[in-house]
C-alpha positions in Angstrom: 63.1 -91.7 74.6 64.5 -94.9 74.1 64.0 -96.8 77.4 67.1 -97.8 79.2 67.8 -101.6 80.1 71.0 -102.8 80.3 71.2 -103.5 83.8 67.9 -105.8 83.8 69.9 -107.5 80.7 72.8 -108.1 82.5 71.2 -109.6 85.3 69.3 -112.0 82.9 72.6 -112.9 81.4 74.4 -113.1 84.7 71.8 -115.5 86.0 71.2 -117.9 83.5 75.0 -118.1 83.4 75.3 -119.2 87.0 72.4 -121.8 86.2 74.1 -123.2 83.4 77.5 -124.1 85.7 75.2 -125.5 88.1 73.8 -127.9 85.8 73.4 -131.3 86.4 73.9 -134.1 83.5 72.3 -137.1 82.4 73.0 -140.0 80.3 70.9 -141.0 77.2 70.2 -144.2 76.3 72.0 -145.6 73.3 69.6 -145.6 70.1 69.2 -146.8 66.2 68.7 -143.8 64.4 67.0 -144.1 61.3 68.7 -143.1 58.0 66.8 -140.1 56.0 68.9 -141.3 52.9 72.3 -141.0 51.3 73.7 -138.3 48.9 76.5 -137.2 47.0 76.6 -134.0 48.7 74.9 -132.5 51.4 74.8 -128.8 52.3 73.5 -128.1 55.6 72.5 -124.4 55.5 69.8 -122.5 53.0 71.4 -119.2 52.8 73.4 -117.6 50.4 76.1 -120.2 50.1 73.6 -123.0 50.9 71.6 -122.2 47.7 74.9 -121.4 45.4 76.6 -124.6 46.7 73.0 -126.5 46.2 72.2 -125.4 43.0 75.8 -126.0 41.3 76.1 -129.2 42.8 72.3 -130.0 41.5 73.4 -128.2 38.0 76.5 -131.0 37.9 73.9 -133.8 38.3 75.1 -134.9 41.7 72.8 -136.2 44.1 71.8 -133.3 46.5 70.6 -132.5 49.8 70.0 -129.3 51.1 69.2 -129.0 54.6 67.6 -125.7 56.2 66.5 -125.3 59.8 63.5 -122.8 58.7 60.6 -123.9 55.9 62.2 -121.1 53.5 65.5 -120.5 52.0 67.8 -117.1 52.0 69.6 -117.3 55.5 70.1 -113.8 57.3 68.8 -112.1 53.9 65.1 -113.5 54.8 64.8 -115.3 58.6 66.6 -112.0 59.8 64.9 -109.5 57.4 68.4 -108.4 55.9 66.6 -107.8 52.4 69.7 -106.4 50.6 72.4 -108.3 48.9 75.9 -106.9 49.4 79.2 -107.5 47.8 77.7 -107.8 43.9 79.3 -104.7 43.0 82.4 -103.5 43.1 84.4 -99.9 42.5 86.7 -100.6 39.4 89.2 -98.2 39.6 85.9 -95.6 39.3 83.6 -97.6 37.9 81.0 -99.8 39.7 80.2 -103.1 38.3 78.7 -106.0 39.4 81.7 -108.8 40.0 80.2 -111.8 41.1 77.7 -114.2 39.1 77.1 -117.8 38.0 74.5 -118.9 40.2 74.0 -115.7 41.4 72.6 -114.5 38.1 69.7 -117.2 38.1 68.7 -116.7 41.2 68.5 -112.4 40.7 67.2 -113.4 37.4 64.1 -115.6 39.1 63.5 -112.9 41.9 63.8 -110.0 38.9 61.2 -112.5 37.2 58.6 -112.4 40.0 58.3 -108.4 40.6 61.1 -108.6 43.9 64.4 -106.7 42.7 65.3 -102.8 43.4 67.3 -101.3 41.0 71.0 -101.3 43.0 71.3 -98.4 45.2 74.7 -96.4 46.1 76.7 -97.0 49.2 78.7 -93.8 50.4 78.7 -93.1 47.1 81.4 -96.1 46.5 80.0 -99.3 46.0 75.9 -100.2 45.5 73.5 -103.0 47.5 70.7 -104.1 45.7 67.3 -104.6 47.7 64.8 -107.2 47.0 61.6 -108.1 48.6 61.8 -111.6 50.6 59.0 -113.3 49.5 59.8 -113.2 45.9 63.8 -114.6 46.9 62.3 -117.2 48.9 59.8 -118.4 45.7 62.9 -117.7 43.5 64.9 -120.0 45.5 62.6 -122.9 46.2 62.6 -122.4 42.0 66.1 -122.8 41.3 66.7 -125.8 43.0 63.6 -127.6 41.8 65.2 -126.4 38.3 68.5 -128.2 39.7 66.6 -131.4 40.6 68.0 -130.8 44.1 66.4 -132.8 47.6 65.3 -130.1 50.2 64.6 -131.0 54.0 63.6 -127.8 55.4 62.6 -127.7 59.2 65.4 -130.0 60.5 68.6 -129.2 62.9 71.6 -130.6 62.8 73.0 -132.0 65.8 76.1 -134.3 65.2 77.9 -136.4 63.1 79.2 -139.6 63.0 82.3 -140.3 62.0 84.9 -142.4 60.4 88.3 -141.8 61.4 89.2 -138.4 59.4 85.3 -138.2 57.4 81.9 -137.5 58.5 79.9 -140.9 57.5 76.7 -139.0 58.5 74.8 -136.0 59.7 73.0 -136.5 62.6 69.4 -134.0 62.2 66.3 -133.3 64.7 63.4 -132.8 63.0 59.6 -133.3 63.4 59.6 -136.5 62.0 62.3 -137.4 65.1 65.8 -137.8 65.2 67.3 -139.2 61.6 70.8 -139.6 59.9 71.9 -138.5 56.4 75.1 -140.3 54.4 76.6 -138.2 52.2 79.9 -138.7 50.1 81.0 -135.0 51.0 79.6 -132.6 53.0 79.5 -128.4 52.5 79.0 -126.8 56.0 76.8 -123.4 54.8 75.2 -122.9 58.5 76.5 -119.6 58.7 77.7 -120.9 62.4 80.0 -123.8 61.2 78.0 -126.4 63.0 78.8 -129.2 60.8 82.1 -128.7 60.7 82.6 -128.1 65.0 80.7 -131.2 65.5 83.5 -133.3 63.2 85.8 -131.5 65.5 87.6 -129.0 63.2 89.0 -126.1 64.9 87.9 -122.6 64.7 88.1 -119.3 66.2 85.7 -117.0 68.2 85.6 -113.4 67.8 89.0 -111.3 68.0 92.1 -111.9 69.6 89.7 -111.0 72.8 87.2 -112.3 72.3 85.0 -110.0 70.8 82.8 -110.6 67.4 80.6 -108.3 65.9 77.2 -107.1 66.9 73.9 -108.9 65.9 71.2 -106.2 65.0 67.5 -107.0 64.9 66.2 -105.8 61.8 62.3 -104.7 60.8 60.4 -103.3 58.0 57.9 -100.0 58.0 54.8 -99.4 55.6 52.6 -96.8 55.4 55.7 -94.2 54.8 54.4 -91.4 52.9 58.0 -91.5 50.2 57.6 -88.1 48.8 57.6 -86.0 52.3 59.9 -88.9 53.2 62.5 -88.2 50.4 66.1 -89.3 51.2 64.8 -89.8 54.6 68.5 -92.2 54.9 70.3 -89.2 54.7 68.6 -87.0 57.0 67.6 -89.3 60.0 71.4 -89.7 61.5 71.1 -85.5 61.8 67.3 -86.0 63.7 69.9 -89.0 65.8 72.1 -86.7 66.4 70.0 -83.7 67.8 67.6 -86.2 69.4 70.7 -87.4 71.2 71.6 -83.3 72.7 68.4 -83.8 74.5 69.2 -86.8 76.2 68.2 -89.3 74.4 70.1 -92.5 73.6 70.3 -95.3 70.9 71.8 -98.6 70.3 74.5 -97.6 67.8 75.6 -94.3 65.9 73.6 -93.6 62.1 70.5 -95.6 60.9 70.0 -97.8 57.7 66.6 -96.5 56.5 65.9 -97.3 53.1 62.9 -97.6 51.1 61.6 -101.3 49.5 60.4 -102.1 46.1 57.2 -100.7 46.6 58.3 -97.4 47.6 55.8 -97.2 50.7 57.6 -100.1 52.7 61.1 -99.2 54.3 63.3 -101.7 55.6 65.4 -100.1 58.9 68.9 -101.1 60.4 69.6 -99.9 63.7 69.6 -102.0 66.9 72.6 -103.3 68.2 72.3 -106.0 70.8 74.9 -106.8 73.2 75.3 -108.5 76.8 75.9 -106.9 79.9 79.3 -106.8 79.8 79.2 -104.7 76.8 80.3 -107.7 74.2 78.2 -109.1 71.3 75.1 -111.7 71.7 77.0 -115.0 71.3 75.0 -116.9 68.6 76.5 -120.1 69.4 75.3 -119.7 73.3 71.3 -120.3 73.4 70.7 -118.4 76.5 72.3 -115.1 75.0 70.5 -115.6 71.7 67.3 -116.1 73.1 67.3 -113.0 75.8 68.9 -111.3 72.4 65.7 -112.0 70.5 63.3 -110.2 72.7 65.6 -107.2 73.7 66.3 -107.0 69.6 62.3 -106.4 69.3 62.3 -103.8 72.4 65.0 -101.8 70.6 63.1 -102.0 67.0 60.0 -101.2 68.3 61.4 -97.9 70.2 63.1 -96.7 67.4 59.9 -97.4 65.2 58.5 -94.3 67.9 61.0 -92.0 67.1 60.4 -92.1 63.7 56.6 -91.6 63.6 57.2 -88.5 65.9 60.3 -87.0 64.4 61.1 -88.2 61.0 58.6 -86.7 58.3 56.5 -89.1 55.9 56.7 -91.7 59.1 53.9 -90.7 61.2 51.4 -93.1 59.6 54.0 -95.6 59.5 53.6 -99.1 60.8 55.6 -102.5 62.1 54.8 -104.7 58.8 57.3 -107.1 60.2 60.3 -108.3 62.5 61.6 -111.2 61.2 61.7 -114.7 63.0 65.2 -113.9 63.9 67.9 -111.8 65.4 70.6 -110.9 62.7 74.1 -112.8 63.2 77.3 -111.3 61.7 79.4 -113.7 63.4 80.1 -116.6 65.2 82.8 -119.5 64.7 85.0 -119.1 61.6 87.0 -122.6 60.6 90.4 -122.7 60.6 91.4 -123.3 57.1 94.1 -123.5 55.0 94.5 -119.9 54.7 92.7 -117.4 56.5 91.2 -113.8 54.5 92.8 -111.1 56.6 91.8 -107.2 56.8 95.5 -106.5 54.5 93.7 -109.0 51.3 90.8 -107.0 51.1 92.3 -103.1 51.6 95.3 -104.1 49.2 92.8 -105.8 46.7 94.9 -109.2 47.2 95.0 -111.3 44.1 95.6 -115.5 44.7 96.8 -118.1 42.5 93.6 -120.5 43.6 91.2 -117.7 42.9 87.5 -119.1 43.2 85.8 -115.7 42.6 86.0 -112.1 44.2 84.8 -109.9 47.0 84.2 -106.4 46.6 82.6 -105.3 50.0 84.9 -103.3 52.0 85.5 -103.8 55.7 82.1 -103.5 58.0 83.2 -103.4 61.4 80.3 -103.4 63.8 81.5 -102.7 66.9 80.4 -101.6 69.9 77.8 -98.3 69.3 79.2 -97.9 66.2 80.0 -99.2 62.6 83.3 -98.6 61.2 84.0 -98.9 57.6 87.5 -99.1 55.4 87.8 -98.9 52.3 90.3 -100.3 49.6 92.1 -97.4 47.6 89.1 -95.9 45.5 89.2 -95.0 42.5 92.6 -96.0 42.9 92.3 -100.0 42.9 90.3 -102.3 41.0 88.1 -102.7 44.3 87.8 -106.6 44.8 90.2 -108.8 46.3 90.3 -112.6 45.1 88.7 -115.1 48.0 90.9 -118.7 47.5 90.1 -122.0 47.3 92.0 -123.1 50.7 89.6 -120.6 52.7 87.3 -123.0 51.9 89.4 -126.3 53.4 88.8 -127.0 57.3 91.8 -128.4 58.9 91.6 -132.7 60.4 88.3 -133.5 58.0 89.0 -135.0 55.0 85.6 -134.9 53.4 84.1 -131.5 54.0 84.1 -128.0 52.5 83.0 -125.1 54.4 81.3 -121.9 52.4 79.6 -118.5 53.6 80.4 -116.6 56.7 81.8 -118.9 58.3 84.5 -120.2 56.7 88.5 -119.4 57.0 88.9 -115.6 57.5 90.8 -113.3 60.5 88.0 -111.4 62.2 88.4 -107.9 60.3 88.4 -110.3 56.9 85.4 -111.7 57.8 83.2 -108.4 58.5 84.2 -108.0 54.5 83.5 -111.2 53.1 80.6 -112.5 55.5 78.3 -110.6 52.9 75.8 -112.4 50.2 77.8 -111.4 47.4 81.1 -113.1 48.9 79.1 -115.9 50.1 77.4 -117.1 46.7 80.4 -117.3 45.2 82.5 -119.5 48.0 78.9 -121.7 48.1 79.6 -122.1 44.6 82.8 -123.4 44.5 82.5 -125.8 47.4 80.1 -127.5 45.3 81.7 -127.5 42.2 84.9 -128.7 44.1 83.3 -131.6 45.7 81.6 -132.5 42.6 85.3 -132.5 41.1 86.5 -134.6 44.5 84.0 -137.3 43.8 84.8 -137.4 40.1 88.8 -137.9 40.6 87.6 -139.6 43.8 90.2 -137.6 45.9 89.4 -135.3 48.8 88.4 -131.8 48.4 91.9 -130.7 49.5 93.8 -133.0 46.4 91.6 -131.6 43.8 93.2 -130.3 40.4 92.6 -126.2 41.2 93.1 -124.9 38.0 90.5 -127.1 36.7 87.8 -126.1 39.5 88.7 -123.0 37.6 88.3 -123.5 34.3 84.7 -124.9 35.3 83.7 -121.9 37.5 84.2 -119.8 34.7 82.6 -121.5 32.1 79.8 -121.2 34.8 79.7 -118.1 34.3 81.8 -117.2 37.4 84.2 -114.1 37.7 87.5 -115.1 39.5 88.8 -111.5 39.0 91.6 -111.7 36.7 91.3 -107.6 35.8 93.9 -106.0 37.5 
């Protein structure tokens, strides 16, 4: 049985709560702060937009700088063990195809190239995901922007900017080398967490009209599964859940994500759910509630790791190959832009005039215990709805672009287009819009749209112009 702690949480939560109000403050000294160097662009962020944003900057022969927190690359899909792209596909009135590429094609291409890539697997029968093994995306990565000429400072956190009246002059980082500053002409905020862009003050939102975002889950990965007693082990474990459940027991969320690797013996599994006392989501923005998160992620994965080996066939020799160095965020801030992806745009398939590319994954609610899904009309629509260019424009900063999950969307929007596939393609047009911005020197927000584009697409880029 999994082992019940939610009042021990809460009481963690609660406390460290009341310490944080009693704080006291101090005042640092004022301090030169060395400059790292000056760039073009700089992406702060190594995930899926990160990269895409990165690499078609790099591609454009700007002068890059990609800035990434861990010493690897691939966000969520590798420092939280996500391991599956979503949102390449889509259902085309029947069909599924895959709808977004440009960068996203090299970089699939490289991990393809290197042994990592699953064939894409079905979703409900609807849509497909496509697993990959994360050693091979982070090699792939590192190799597409050294292909792209592009700078990489892995291991340092941003902190702050510094800025000129309506633009960021500089980034502000902590790393191990000390605290140092980076100039950049424009700046793409890919943090997942819109930290660049809250610290050049640009407003956001938090969560629903309540409050509420959606659940972190702490993923992990099995080997040692025995596949052919196993079989579609993903369809049959909700049943054990389900009985298992009859007799008392209890787990963090309806249904499991159990799904077998490249190598057929290793099985990645989605599960946990992690939440406060109060019932609401782990904050990622709020350190205390991230890092009691962490540890009560790997209680929960490691719990649910028992039930298998005891109840699910082809798992008793099973074990833990890996929990990843991080809990799994869905969502935190998301910048107000100048337009805002709703819940309506991707059930009715919306189409936009500024079109920088598609989404095609449906609505992924996690809420509390449960994961709710909706669907656009299948086979009845084409399946994607167009993501535009002013999602990508924060309000009050003149010099910055914001790409991945945390750029301009309602909260039901977002828990569509917060996924890889949606994410490649706004990282991608960020860059190619500031590397348009700085050629017509004008801001990112002035920029001739219909050529951003004409260029996406000869990039290769998709902007979903099938109806």
């Amino acid at each position: 049985m999994i082992p019940k702690s939610g009042d021990r949480f809460s009481e963690k939560i609660m406390l460290q709560i009341r310490r944080e109000r009693s704080l006291p403050t101090i005042t640092e000294p004022a301090r030169e702060t060395p400059l790292f160097g000056a760039y073009e662009i700089v992406v702060l962020g190594g995930g899926p937009a990160g990269i895409a944003a990165a690499a078609a900057a790099g591609a454009q022969g700007r002068q890059t700088l990609l800035i990434e927190r861990y010493g690897f690359l691939g966000g969520m899909g590798t420092a939280a063990g996500v391991t599956n792209f979503c949102g390449l596909h889509a259902n085309v009135h029947g069909e599924i195809r895959r709808v977004v590429h440009g960068v996203a094609d090299d970089l699939l291409g490289r991990i393809d190239a290197l042994g990592g890539l699953n064939e894409p697997h079905l979703i409900f029968g609807k849509t497909k995901a496509q697993a990959y093994d994360t050693a091979a995306y982070k090699c792939a990565a590192d190799d597409l922007l050294a292909a792209r000429k592009v700078d990489v400072l892995f291991h340092a956190l941003a902190v702050g900017v510094v800025m000129s009246g309506a633009r960021i002059d500089a980034l502000l980082i902590e790393t191990k080398s000390g605290r140092m500053a980076v100039r950049g002409e424009i700046f793409v905020d890919c943090s997942g967490d819109g930290d660049l862009a809250h610290f050049a003050g640009a407003p956001f939102e938090l969560g629903d009209a309540d409050g509420n975002m959606l659940y972190p889950t702490m993923m992990f990965r099995l080997n040692g599964v025995d596949p052919a007693v196993a079989g579609e082990a993903w369809k049959t474990i909700p049943a054990l859940m389900e009985d298992a459940e009859k007799s008392g027991m209890r787990f963090p969320r309806k249904g499991a994500i159990v799904r077998p690797m490249k190598h057929e013996t290793e099985w990645r599994v989605n599960v946990t759910q992690l939440k406060t006392g109060n019932g609401r989501a782990i904050d990622g923005t709020d350190a205390r509630e991230l890092s009691i998160g962490e540890s009560e992620g790997r209680r929960q994965a490691l719990a649910f790791f028992e039930f298998l080996k005891k109840h699910a066939p082809g798992f008793a020799d099973a074990y833990v190959v890996d929990i990843p160095p991080q809990l799994g965020i869905r969502e935190t801030r998301r910048i107000t832009g100048h337009y805002a992806l709703t819940r309506e745009d991707v059930l009715g398939c919306a189409s936009f005039d500024d079109t920088i590319g598609v989404n095609g994954w449906p609505i992924e609610a996690h809420v509390a215990g449960d994961v709710i899904w909706g669907w656009p009309d299948i086979p009845g629509s084409r399946g994607f709805n167009h993501l535009p260019y002013r999602m990508l424009l924060p309000r009050g900063v003149d010099n910055l672009l914001v790409a991945g999950r945390c750029a301009s969307m309602t909260h039901e929007g977002q828990s569509a287009a917060r996924v890889s596939g949606a994410c490649f393609v706004m990282g991608e047009a960020a860059a190619t819009a500031a590397h348009l911005a700085l050629a017509s020197k004008a801001n990112p927000a002035d920029i001739d749209v219909p050529r951003l584009q004409q260029t996406l697409e000869r990039n290769g880029v998709s902007l979903g112009h099938e109806t």
